[in-house]
C-alpha positions in Angstrom: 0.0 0.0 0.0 3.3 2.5 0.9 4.5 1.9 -3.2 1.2 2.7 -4.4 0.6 5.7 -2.1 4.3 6.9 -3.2 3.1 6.7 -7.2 0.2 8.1 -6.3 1.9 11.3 -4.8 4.5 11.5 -7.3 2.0 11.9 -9.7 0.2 14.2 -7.9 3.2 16.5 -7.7 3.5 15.8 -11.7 0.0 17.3 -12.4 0.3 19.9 -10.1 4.5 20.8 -11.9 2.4 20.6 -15.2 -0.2 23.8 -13.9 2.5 25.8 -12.3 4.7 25.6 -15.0 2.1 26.5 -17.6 0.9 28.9 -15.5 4.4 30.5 -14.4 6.8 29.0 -16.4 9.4 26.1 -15.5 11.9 29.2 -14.7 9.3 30.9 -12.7 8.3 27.9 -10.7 9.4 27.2 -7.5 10.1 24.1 -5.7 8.4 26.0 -2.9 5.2 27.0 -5.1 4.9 23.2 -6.0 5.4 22.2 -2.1 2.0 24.5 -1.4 0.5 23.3 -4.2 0.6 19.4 -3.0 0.7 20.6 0.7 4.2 19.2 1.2 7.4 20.7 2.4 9.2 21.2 -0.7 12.6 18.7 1.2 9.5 16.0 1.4 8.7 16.4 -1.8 12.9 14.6 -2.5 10.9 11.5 -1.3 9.0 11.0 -4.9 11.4 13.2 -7.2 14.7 13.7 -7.7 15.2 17.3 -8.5 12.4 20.3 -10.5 14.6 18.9 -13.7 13.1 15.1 -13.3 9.8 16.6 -13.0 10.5 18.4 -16.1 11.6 15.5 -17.9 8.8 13.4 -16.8 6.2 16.0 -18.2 8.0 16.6 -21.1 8.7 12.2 -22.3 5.1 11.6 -21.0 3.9 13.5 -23.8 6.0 12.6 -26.6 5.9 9.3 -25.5 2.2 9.5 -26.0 2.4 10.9 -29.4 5.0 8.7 -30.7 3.1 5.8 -29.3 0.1 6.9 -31.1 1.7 7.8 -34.1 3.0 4.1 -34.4 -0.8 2.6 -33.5 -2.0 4.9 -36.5 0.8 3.5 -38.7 -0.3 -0.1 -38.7 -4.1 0.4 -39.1 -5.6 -0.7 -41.8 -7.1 2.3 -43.1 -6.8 4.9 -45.9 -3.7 7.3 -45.8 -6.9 10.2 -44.9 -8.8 7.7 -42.3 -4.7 7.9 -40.8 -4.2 11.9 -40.9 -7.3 12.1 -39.3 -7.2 9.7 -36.6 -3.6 10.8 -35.6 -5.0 14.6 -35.6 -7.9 13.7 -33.5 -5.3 11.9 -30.9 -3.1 15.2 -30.9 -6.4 17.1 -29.8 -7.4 14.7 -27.6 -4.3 14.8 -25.7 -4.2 18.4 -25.6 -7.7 18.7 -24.5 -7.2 15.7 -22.0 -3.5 16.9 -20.8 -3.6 20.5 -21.5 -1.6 21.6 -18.6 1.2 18.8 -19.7 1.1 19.5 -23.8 1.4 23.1 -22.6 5.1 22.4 -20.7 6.0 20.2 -23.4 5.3 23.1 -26.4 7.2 25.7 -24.3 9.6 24.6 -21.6 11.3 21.4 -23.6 13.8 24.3 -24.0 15.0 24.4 -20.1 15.7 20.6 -20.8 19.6 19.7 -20.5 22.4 17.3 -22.3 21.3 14.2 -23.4 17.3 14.5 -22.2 17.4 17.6 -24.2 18.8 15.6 -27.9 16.3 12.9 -27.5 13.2 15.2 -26.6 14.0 17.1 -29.7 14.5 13.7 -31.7 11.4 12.8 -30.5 9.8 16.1 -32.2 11.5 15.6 -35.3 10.1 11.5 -35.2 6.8 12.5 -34.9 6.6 15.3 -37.0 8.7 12.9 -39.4 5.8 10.2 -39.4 3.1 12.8 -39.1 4.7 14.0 -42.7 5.0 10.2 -44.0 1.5 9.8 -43.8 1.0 13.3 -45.1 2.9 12.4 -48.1 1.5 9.1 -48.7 -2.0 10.3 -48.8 -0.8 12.9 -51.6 0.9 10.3 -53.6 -2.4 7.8 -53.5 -4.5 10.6 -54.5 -6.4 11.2 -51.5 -5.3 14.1 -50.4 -4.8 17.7 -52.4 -1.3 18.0 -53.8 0.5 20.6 -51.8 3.8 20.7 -49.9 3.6 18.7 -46.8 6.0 20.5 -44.7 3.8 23.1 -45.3 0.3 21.2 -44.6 2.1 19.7 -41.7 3.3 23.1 -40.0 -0.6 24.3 -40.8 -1.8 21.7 -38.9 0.3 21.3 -36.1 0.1 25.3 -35.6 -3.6 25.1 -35.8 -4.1 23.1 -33.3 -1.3 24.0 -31.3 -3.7 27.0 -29.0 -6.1 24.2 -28.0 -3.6 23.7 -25.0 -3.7 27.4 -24.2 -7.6 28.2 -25.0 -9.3 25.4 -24.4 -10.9 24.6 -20.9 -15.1 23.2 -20.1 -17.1 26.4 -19.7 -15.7 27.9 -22.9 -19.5 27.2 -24.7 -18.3 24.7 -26.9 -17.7 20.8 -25.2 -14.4 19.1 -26.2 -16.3 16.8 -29.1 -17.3 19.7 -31.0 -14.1 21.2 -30.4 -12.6 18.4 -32.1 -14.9 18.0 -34.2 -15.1 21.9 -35.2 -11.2 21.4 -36.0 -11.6 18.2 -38.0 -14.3 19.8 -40.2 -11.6 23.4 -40.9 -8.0 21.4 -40.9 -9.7 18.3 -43.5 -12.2 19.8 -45.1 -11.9 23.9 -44.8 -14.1 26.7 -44.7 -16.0 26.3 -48.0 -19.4 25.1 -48.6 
């Protein structure tokens, strides 16, 4: 029951980094400010974390973890190179939507990362927006989607979507299916009737 307690907590003090630092900022968060957050003595905290740069790191691999791992589950479906884009861009939203506070530190801190954590975060950018353009690509060459440069429908998209993190919150008079939906409709199909 003491290991489980202990995950619990760390990930407690995880979801409550992820707020602060979207709110304040990695820089401008405090080990203190996280301590009164979780209602722990920032030294107690040393018992589930290592140091503000592990929580950093853990935030920042959970989510491109997540997106690589769903890029890789969209790779093998069986499905048109379209049914793909589409799936793997309603996963983005979802996790933005779900893990807003999280997507948010890894869009805009990933930069206080160091060394080596700091290579293979931004190798694991440069995978997914590899793959993300693979499928892009492929859809273009079968004919399903309109022939235009990928890097720059890929950027589009990715840039699109990329204020959901920062907007989007319940109470906002739209509920997170027609969000997604509503994004779906303007990224695959546009504006025009």
């Amino acid at each position: 029951m003491a290991k489980r307690s202990k995950v619990n907590q760390r990930q407690r003090i995880l979801d409550e980094a992820a707020k602060l630092f979207k709110e304040k900022g990695f820089a401008g968060t405090s080990m203190r400010d996280l301590g009164g957050e979780v209602g722990m003595e920032a030294a107690s905290m040393y018992n589930h974390i290592k140091s503000k740069d592990e929580i950093l790191e853990s935030i920042c691999f959970h989510v491109s973890n997540t997106y690589i791992s769903q890029l890789a589950e969209v790779e093998k479906m069986d499905a048109s190179y379209t049914k793909k884009v589409e799936t793997l861009l309603r996963r983005h939203v979802y996790l933005m939507i779900e893990d807003g506070a999280a997507v948010s530190v890894a869009n805009n801190d990933w930069k206080f990362l160091t060394g080596d954590k700091l290579i293979q975060f931004k190798e694991a950018r440069k995978r997914y927006e590899q793959g993300f353009a693979t499928l892009i690509e492929q859809g273009v060459a079968a004919g399903e989607l309109q022939p235009v440069n990928v890097s720059v429908a890929l950027f589009t998209i990715l840039s699109a979507v990329r204020w959901v993190e920062l907007w989007y919150r319940p109470g906002r008079g739209i509920s997170a299916q027609d969000l997604e939906q509503n994004i779906m409709t303007i990224l695959l199909n546009g504006l025009a009737k």
